[in-house]
C-alpha positions, 0 to 999 in steps of 0.5 A: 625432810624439807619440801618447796611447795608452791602455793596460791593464797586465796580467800585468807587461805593457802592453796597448795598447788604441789602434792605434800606427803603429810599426816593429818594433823602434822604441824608443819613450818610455813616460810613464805618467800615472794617469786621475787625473792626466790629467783634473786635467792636462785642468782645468789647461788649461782654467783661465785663469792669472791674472797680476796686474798690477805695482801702479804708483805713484800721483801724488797731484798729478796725480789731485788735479789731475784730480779739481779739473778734473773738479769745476769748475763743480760744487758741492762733493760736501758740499753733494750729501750734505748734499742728499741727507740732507735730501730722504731716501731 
């Protein structure tokens, strides 16, 4: 089971300032991460990872053919233009 302990380093020993439920003579592994490191650990995980998605290749027939569905029965978007312009802002 994996524990944080916070510890002090003191007089070349490690002082634990949190309870450790351990046997005597258990070997343990120490990793020792700076509060520096712990807070920028504790950021990183708090970002969302942003993995863009493969670019696809575009069927220009196909979105023209969209395109000319969709504008069927409708005046041609010069012609709105060209509206607009003359009626003003």
């Amino acid at each position: 089971m994996a524990q944080a302990v916070r510890a002090v380093y003191e007089q070349g020993q490690l002082r634990l300032l949190d309870s450790v439920n351990l046997i005597e003579g258990q070997e343990i592994h120490v990793m020792l991460i700076s509060e520096r490191e712990r807070a920028r650990a504790v950021l990183d995980d708090l970002l969302a990872q942003y993995e863009p998605e493969p670019i696809q290749d575009i069927d220009k027939t196909k979105l023209l053919a969209e395109i000319d569905a969709a504008m069927q029965g409708k005046p041609p978007i010069s012609d709105a233009i060209i509206e607009e312009r003359r009626e003003g802002p």
